[in-house]
C-alpha positions in Angstrom: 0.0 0.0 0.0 2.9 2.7 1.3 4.4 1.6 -2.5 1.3 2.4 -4.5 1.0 5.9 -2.7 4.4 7.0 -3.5 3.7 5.8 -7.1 0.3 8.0 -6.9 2.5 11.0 -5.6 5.2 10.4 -7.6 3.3 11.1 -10.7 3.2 14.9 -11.3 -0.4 15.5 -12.9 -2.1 13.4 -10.3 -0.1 14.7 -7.6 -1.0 18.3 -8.2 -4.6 17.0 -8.9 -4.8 15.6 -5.3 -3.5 18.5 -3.6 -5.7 20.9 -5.5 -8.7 19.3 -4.0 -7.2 19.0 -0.9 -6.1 23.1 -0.8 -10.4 23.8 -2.0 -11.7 21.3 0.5 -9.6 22.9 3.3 -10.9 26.3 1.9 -15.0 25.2 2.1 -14.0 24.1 6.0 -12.9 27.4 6.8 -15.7 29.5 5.1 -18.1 26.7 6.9 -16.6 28.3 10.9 -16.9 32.1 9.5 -20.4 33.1 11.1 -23.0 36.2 9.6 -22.3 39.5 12.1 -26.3 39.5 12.4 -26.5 37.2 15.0 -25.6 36.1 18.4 -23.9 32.4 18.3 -24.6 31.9 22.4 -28.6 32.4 21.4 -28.4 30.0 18.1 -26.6 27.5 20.8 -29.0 28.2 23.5 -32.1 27.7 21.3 -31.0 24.5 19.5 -29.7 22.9 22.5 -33.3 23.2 23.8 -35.2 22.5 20.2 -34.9 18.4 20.0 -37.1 18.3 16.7 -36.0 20.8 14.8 -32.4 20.0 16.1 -32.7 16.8 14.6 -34.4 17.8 11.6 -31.6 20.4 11.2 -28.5 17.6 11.5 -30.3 15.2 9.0 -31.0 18.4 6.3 -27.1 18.9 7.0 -25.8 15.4 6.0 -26.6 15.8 2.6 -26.0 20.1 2.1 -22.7 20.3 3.2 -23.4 23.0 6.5 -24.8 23.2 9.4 -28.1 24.8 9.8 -27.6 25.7 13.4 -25.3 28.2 12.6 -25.8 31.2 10.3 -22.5 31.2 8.3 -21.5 32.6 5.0 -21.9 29.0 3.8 -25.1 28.4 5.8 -27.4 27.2 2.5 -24.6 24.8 1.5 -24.9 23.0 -1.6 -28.8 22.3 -0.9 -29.4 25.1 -3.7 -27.4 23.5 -6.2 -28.6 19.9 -5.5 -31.9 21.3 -5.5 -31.8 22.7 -8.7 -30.0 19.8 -10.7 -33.5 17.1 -9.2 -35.7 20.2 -10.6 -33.6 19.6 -13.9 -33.2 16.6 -14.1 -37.2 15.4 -13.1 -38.3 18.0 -15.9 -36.2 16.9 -18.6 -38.0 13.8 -18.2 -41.2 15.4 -18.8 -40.9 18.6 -20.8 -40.0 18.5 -24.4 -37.8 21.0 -25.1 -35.4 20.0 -22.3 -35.8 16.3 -23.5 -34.1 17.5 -26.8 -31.0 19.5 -25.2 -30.3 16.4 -23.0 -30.2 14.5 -26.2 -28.3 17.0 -28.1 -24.8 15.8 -26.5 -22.0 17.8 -24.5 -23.5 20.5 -26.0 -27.2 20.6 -24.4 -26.0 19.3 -20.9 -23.4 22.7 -21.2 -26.8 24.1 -21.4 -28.4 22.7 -19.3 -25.8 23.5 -16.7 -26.0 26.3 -17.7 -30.0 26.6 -16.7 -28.9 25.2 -13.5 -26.5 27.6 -11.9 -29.0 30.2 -12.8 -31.7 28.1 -11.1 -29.1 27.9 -7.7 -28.8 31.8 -7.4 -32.7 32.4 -7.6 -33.0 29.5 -5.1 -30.5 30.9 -2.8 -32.1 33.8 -2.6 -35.2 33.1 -1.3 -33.8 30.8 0.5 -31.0 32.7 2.0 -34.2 35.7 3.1 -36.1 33.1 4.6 -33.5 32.1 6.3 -32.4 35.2 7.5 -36.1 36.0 8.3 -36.7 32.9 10.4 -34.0 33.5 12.7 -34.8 37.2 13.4 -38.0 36.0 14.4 -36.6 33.4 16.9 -34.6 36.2 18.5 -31.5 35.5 17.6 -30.2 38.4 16.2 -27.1 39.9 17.6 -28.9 42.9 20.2 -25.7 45.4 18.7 -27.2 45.6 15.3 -30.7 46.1 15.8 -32.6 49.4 15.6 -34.2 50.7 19.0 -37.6 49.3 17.8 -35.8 45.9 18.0 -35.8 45.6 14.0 -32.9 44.7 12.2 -31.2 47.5 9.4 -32.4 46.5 5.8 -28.8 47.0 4.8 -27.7 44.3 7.3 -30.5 42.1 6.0 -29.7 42.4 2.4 -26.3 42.1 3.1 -26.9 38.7 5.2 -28.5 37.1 2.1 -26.3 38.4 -0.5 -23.3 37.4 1.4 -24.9 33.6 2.3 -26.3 33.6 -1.8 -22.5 34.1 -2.7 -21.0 31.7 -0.3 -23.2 29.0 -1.8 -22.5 30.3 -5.8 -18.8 30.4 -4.1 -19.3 26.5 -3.2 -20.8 25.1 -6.8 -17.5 26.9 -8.6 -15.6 25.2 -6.1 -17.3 21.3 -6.7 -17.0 22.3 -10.6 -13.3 23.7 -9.8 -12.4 20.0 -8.2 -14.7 18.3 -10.8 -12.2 20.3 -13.8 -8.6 20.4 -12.5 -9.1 18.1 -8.9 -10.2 14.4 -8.8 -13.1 13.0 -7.9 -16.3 14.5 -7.8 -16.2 17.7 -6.5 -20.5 18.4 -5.0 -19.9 15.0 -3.3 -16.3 15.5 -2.3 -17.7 18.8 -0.1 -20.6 16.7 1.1 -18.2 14.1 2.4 -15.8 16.4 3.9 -19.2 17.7 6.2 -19.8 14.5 7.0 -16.6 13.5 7.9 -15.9 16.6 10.4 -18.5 14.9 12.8 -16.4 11.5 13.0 -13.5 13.0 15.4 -16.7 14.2 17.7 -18.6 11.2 17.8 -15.1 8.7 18.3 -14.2 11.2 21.0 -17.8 10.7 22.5 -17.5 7.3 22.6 -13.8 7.3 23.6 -15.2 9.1 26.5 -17.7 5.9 27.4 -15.0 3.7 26.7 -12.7 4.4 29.4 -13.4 6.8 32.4 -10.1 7.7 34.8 -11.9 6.0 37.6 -12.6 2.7 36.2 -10.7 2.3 32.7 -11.2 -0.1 30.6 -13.7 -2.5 31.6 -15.3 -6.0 29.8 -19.2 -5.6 30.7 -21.3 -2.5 30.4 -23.8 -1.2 32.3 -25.7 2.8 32.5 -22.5 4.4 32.8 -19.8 3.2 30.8 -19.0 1.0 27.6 -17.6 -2.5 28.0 -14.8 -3.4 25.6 -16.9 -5.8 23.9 -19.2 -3.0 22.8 -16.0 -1.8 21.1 -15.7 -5.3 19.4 -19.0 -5.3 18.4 -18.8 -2.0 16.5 -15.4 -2.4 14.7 -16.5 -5.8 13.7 -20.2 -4.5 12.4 -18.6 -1.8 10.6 -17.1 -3.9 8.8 -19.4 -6.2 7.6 -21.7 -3.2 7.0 -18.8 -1.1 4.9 -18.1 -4.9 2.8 -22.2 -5.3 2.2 -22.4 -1.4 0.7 -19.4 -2.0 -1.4 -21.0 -5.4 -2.0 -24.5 -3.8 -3.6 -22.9 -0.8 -4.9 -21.2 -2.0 -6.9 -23.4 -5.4 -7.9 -24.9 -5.2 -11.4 -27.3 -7.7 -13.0 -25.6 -8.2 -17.2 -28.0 -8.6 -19.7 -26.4 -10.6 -22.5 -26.2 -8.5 -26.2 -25.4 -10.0 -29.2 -24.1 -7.4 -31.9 -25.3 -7.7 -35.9 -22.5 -9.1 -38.1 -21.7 -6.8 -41.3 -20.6 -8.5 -44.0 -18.7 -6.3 -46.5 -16.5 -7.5 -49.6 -14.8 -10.5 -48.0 -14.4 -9.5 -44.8 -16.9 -9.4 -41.7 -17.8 -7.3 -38.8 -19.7 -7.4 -35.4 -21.3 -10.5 -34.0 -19.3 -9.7 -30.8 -21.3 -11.1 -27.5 -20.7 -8.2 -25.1 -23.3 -7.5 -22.1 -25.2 -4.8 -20.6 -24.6 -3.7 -16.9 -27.7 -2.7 -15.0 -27.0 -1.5 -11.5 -28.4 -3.0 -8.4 -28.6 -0.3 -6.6 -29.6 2.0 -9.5 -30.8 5.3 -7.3 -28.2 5.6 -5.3 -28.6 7.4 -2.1 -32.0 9.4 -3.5 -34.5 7.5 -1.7 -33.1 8.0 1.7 -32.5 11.2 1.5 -36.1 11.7 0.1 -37.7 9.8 2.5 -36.0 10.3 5.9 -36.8 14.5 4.7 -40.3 13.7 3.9 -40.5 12.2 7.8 -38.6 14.4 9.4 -40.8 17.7 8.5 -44.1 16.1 10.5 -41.6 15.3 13.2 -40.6 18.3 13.5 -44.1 19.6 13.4 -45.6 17.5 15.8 -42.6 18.1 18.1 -42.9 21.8 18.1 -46.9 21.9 18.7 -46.8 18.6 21.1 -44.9 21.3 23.2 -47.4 23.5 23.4 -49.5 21.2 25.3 -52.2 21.1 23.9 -55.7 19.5 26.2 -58.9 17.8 25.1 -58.8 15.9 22.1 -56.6 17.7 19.8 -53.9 17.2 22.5 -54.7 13.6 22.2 -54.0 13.4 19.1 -51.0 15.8 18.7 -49.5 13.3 21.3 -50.3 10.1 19.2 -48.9 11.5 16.0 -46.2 13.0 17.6 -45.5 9.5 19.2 -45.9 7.5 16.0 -43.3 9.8 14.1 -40.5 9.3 16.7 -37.8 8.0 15.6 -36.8 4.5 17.3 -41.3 3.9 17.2 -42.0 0.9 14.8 -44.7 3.3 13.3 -41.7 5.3 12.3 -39.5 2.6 11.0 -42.6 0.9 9.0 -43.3 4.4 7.5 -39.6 4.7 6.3 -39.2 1.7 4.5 -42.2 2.3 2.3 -40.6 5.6 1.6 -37.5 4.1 0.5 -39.2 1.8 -1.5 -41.7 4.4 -3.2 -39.0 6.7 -3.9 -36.5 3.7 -4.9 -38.9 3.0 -7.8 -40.2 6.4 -8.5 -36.2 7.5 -9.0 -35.5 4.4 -10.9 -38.6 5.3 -13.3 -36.9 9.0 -13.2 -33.2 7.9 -14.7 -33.7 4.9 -16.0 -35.6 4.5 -19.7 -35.9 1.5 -21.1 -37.3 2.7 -24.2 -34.9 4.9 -25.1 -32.1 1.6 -24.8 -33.9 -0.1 -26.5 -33.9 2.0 -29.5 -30.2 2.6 -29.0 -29.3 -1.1 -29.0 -31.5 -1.6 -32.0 -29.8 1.7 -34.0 -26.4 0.2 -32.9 -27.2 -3.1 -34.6 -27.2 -4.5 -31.5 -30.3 -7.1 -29.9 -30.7 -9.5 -26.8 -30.7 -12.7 -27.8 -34.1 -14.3 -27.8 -35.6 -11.3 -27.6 -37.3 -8.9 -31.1 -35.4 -5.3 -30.9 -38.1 -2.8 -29.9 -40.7 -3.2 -28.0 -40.3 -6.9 -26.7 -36.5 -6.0 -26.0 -37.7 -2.8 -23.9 -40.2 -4.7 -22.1 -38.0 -6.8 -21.2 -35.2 -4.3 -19.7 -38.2 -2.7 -17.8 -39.0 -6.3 -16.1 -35.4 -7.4 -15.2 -35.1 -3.7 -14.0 -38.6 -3.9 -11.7 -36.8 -6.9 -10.4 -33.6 -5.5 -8.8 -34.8 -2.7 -7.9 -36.4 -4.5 -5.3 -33.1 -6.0 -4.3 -32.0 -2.6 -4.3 -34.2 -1.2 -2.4 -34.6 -3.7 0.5 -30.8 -3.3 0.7 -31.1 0.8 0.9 -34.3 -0.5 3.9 -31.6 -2.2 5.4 -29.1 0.1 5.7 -31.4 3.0 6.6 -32.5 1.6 9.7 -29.3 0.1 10.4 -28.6 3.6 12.7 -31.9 3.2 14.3 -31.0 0.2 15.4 -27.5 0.7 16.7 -28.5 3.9 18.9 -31.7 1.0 20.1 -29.8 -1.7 21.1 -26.1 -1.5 21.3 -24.8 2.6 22.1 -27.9 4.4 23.2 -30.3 6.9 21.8 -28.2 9.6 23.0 -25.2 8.7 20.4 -27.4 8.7 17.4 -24.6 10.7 15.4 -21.8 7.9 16.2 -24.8 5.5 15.3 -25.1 7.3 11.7 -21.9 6.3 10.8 -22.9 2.6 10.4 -25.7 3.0 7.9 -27.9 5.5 6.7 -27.4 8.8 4.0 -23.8 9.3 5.4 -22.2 5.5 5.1 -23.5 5.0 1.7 -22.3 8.4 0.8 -19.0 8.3 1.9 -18.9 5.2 0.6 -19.9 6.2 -2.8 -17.7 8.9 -2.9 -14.5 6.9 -2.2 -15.6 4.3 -4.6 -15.7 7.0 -7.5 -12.7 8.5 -6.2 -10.3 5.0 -6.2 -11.7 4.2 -9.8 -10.8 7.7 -10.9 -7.0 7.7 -9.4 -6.9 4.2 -10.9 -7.5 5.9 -14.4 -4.7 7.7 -13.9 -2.2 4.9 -13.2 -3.6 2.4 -15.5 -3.2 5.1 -18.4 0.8 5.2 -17.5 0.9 1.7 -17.1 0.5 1.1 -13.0 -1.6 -1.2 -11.2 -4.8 0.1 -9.9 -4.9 0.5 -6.4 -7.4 -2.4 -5.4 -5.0 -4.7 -7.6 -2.6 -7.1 -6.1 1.5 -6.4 -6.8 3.8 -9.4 -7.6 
C-alpha cells in the first residue's frame, strides 16, 4: 500500500490534482466556521440545544448540504441550492419536451443545461438565504448590537446577510466544478463528504469518552455508565461487515447478454461480438433515503414543536399520538420509512432509467438481446429485469437506513445517534460512494501510465 501511494505521488499530474482538491476542500471548512455579524452564536446554541425536533431535523437536512443549519455562516445554504436545482432539472427533462431534446443533443445541451442550472441555484439561494435570515430574526437570535431601537434589524444588514450567504453558496458550486475540472473526484460530493466526515473526530471522541473513564478504565461488561470493551468489538466488527455489504450492492450489477449484428462487407466481416449490458443493483443511489427520511422528518418536527405547546382535550390527544408514531426509534416510524424508500426507490429508478430509449439505442447500434425482437419486446424486457432488482435494491437501501436506528436501540444508546449514523444510513452509503468514484478515478490515472490500480494485487 505505502508503494502504490508514492507511485500516486510520484506522478506529477495526479499529484498536483490531489493537492488541489485537498487546498479547495480545506478552503470550504474554513468559510463553513466564519459566522454572519447578524447574530448572536450563544442564542443559536442556547435555542438548538433546547429545540430536539428541529435540532434533529436540522442535523439530517445537513448530512446531505454540506453545512450546518444551526449556525448562520456565510456557507449556511450549502450545496442544498445546487442539489436542488440539478432534481428540478433533471425530473423536468423527463417530462418537458424541449429539455428532453437539449439532453439528447450531446455535451453541447447538458453545457446548457448546466447552464439553466446555476441560474436556477442563485434564484433559489435567494429566497432561501431571506427566509433564512427572516426565520432567525424571528426566533430572537439576532445579535442585540445591530438592531434598531424598535428591535428591527437594518435593511442594509438584512440584504447584506442574504447576499453574502447567496455568494457563499455560488462560491461552493464553482468550487465542486473547480475539483470536478482540475481536482479528482467528484467535487459536490467530495464537499458533502468532507461535512460529513468533520463529525467522525466528535462522535469517536464521545465514545472514547464511554469507553474508558479515569476511575474505572477499561472494563469488559457495560452497564448505564460506561462501555464495556466488547461493545467496542462489536462496532469495529459490524462496521465492517456493513462497509463490505455497501461495497457489495454498490457495486453489484445484474448483465443482460447483447449479441451485436455481423456486417458483411467484400470478404471481410464485422460485429457478431457477444458483449453484455450492466444494470445496476442499486440503481438510485442514495436518493430515496435522502427523500424519505426528509419527507419524515418535517411532521416530526411539526408534531414536536406543537406537542410542546401542550395542547388539552382531544386535539392534545391526538397531537401526542402523532407526535409518538413519528419518533424516531417507534416501529410506526420505522414501518413508514421503508415504504418511503421503497416508493422513492422506484419512483427515481422510473426518473433515470428509460428503457425505451435503450432499447432504441441497442437496435440503431445493430445491437439485440438474444431471444428477444429489438423494440418493444426488448424494452419490455429491460423494464422487467429492472422492476426486479430494484427490489433488491431497495430492500438493501431499507436495510441500511434503519441500520442507525437500530445501533443507537440496542447497542450505544439513543443519545449517540450521530456515532450511530456512521454505520448506515445517508452518510455511510455516501461516503462510501464517494470513495468508490474517487479510487476508480485515481486508478484511471495509473492504469493510463501503465501502474496497477490501487485495489489490484503487486507481484
Amino acid at each position: 500500500m505505502f508503494q502504490k501511494i508514492r507511485v500516486i505521488f510520484s506522478i506529477p499530474e495526479l499529484r498536483q490534482k490531489i493537492f488541489l482538491t485537498l487546498s479547495l476542500l480545506a478552503v470550504y471548512r474554513i468559510g463553513w466556521w466564519i459566522p454572519l455579524p447578524i447574530t448572536d452564536l450563544r442564542k443559536m446554541s442556547d435555542f438548538w440545544a433546547d429545540q430536539q425536533g428541529l435540532g434533529s431535523l436540522m442535523a439530517q437536512i445537513s448530512v446531505f448540504t454540506g453545512t450546518s443549519f444551526e449556525q448562520l455562516t456565510i456557507f449556511g445554504l450549502g450545496i442544498m441550492p445546487y442539489i436542488s436545482a440539478s432534481i428540478i432539472f433533471q425530473l423536468l427533462a423527463t417530462v418537458w419536451e424541449p429539455l428532453e431534446k437539449l439532453q439528447k443533443e450531446g455535451e453541447s445541451g447538458r453545457k446548457k443545461i448546466n447552464e439553466y442550472t446555476r441560474y436556477a441555484t442563485v434564484v433559489i439561494c435567494l429566497f432561501q438565504s431571506f427566509f433564512y435570515v427572516f426565520t432567525v430574526g424571528q426566533m430572537g437570535l439576532y445579535n442585540d448590537a445591530l438592531l434598531n431601537p424598535d428591535g428591527s434589524l437594518p435593511f442594509g444588514w438584512l440584504i447584506t446577510a442574504v447576499v453574502v450567504m447567496t455568494a457563499g453558496s455560488t462560491f461552493l458550486m464553482w468550487l465542486g466544478e473547480q475539483i470536478d475540472e482540475y481536482g479528482i473526484g467528484n467535487g459536490i460530493s467530495l464537499l458533502i463528504m468532507a461535512g460529513i466526515l468533520a463529525n467522525l473526530p466528535a462522535a469517536l471522541q464521545k465514545l472514547g469518552g464511554q469507553l474508558y473513564k479515569p476511575e474505572t478504565g477499561l472494563r469488559l461488561g457495560s452497564d448505564n455508565s460506561q462501555f464495556g470493551v466488547e461493545i467496542l468489538l462489536v462496532l469495529v466488527v459490524l462496521f465492517i461487515a456493513v462497509v463490505v455489504g455497501v461495497i457489495y450492492i454498490t457495486k453489484g450489477q445484474r448483465r443482460i447478454p447483447t449479441q451485436s449484428a455481423k456486417h458483411i462487407r467484400g470478404r471481410k466481416s464485422f460485429g457478431g461480438n457477444r458483449q453484455y449490458l450492466p444494470l445496476k443493483v442499486n440503481q438510485a443511489g442514495v436518493m430515496p433515503i435522502i427523500f424519505a427520511s426528509s419527507l419524515l422528518l418535517f411532521p416530526q418536527a411539526f408534531f414536536a414543536v406543537i406537542n410542546g405547546q401542550n395542547s388539552t382535550g382531544w386535539f392534545g390527544a391526538c397531537i401526542r399520538t402523532l407526535h409518538d408514531i413519528f419518533q424516531r426509534q417507534t416501529f410506526s416510524y420505522i414501518i413508514l420509512f421503508v415504504a418511503g424508500i421503497y416508493f422513492f426507490c422506484y419512483f427515481w429508478t422510473a426518473v433515470t432509467f428509460n428503457p425505451k430509449d435503450m432499447a432504441e439505442n441497442l437496435k440503431n447500434y445493430g445491437s439485440f438481446i438474444p431471444g428477444y425482437r429489438p423494440g418493444t419486446t426488448t424494452a419490455n424486457y429491460l423494464e422487467k429485469v429492472m422492476v426486479r432488482i430494484t427490489y433488491v435494491g431497495a430492500s438493501f437501501l431499507a436495510i441500511i437506513a434503519i441500520l442507525p436506528q437500530i445501533i443507537s436501540t440496542v447497542i450505544v444508546g439513543t443519545e449517540n445517534y450521530m456515532l450511530a449514523g456512521f454505520f448506515g444510513g445517508t452518510s455511510l452509503l455516501i461516503v462510501v460512494s464517494v470513495i468508490i468514484d474517487l479510487v476508480d478515478k485515481i486508478d484511471s490515472h495509473l492504469v493510463m501510465r501503465n501502474y496497477k490500480g490501487l485495489l489490484e494485487k503487486t507481484k
